[in-house]
C-alpha positions in Angstrom: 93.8 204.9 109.1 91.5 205.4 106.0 91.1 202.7 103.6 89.6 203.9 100.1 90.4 201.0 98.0 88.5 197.5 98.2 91.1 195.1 99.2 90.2 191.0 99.0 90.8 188.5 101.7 89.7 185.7 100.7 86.3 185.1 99.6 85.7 188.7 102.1 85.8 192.1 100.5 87.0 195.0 102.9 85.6 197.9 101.4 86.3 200.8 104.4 88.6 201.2 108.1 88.5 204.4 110.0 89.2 205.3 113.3 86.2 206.8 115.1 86.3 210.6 116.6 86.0 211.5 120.4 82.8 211.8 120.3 81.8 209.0 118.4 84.1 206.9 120.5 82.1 208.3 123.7 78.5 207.5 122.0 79.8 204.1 120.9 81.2 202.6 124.5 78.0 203.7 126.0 75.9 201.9 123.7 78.1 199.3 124.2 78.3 199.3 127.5 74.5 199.0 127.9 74.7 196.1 125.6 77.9 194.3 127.7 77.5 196.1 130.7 81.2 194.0 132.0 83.0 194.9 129.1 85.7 197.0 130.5 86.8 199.6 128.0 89.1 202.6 128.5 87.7 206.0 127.6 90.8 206.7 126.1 91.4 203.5 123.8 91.8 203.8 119.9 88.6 202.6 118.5 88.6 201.3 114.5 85.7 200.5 112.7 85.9 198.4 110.0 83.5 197.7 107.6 83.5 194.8 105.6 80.3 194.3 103.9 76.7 195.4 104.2 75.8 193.3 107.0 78.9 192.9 108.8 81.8 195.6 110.7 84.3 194.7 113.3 85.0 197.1 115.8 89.1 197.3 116.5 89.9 198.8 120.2 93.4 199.4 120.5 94.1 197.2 117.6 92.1 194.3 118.6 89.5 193.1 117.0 86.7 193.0 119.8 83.0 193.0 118.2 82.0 192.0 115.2 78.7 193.1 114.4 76.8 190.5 111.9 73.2 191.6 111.0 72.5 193.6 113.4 73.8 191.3 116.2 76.9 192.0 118.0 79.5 189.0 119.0 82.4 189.2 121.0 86.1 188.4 118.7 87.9 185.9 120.2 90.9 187.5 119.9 89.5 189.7 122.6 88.1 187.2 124.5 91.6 185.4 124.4 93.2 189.1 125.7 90.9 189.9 128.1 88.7 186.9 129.6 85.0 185.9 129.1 84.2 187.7 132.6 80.1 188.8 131.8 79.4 186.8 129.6 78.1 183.2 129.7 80.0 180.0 129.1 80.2 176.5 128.3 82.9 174.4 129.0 83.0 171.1 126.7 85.1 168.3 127.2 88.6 167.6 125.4 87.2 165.3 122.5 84.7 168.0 121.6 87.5 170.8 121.1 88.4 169.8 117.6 85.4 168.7 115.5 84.1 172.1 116.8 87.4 174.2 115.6 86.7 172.2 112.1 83.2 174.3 112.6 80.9 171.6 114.3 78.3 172.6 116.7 78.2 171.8 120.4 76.3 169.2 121.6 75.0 167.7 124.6 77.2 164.6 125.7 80.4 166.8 125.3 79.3 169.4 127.6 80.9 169.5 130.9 79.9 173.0 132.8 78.0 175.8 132.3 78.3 179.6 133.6 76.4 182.0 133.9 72.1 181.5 132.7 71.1 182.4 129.1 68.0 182.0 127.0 68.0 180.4 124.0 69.3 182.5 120.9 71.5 184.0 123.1 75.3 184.4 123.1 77.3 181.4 124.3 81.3 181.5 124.8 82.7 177.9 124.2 85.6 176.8 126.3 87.7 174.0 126.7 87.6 172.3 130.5 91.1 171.6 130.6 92.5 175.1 129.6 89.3 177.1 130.0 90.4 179.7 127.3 88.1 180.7 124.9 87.4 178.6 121.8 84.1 179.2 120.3 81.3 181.9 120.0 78.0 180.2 119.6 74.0 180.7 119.9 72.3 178.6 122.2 70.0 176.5 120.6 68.3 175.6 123.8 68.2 177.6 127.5 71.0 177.4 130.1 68.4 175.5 132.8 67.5 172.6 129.5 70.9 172.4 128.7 71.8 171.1 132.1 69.2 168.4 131.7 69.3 166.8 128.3 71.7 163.9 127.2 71.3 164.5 122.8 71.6 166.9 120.4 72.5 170.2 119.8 72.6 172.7 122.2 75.0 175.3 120.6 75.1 176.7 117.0 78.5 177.4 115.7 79.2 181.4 114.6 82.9 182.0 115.0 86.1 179.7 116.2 89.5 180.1 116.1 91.3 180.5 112.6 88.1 181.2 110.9 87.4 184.0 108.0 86.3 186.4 111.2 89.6 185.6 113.0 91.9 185.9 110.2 90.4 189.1 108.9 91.9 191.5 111.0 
């Protein structure tokens, strides 16, 4: 599917959707795959690429939004994450009175965090879940390493990028 006119969603402007040959399918799930080495996609899924604006693209695999790449940095969609598990990648579970000011876009921070998977550096990729459902509720960047994180008390330790019902959800 080819998209030639600039559309608007909100305050977003799609300017270009394709779907990606066999070969450029095959190039992209192994650069993708060195990046997520447990993301488990088939060779034979229908890969889109949309492109939104010059710093950001989501790419679609069998018409679900699954990356987004923002400035040169990829993130995992929730919607993905909802369809297929956080398995590889790193996680903290926050506790039930956290779960809304952060879906109203707060960060995470350190009194509501319960448990922590996985170890990360800071700046890296954090998924946000919810202790009593464990289901996938934020993407966010550590502010501080997985090993600190376990030991302080205050502050933030998570930096909002994408939640559910945001402009990056509802764009696809």
């Amino acid at each position: 599917m080819l998209i030639t006119s600039i559309e608007y969603f909100g305050d977003v402007v799609l300017t270009r959707r394709y779907t990606l040959s066999k070969r450029d399918r095959k190039e992209l799930l192994e650069s993708l795959r060195m990046r997520f080495p447990n993301l488990e996609i088939s060779k034979d899924s229908v890969i889109e690429i949309l492109h939104i604006d010059k710093s950001l693209e989501v790419i679609i695999i069998d018409r679900v939004p699954a990356l987004i790449r923002r400035d040169n940095e990829w993130l995992p969609h929730l919607k993905f994450l909802l369809k297929h598990g956080i398995k590889g990648f790193p996680w903290v579970a926050v506790d039930k009175g956290a779960v809304k000011p952060i879906l109203n876009g707060a960060d995470v921070m350190a009194p509501g965090v319960k448990a922590i998977g996985g170890s990360f550096r800071e700046n890296d990729i954090v998924i946000v879940v919810d202790n009593e459902f464990f289901k996938p509720i934020m993407v966010g960047r550590a502010l501080v390493d997985s090993e600190k994180m376990k030991s302080i008390s205050r502050g933030k330790v998570i930096e909002n990028i994408h939640v559910l019902n945001d402009d990056l959800w509802n764009i696809v």
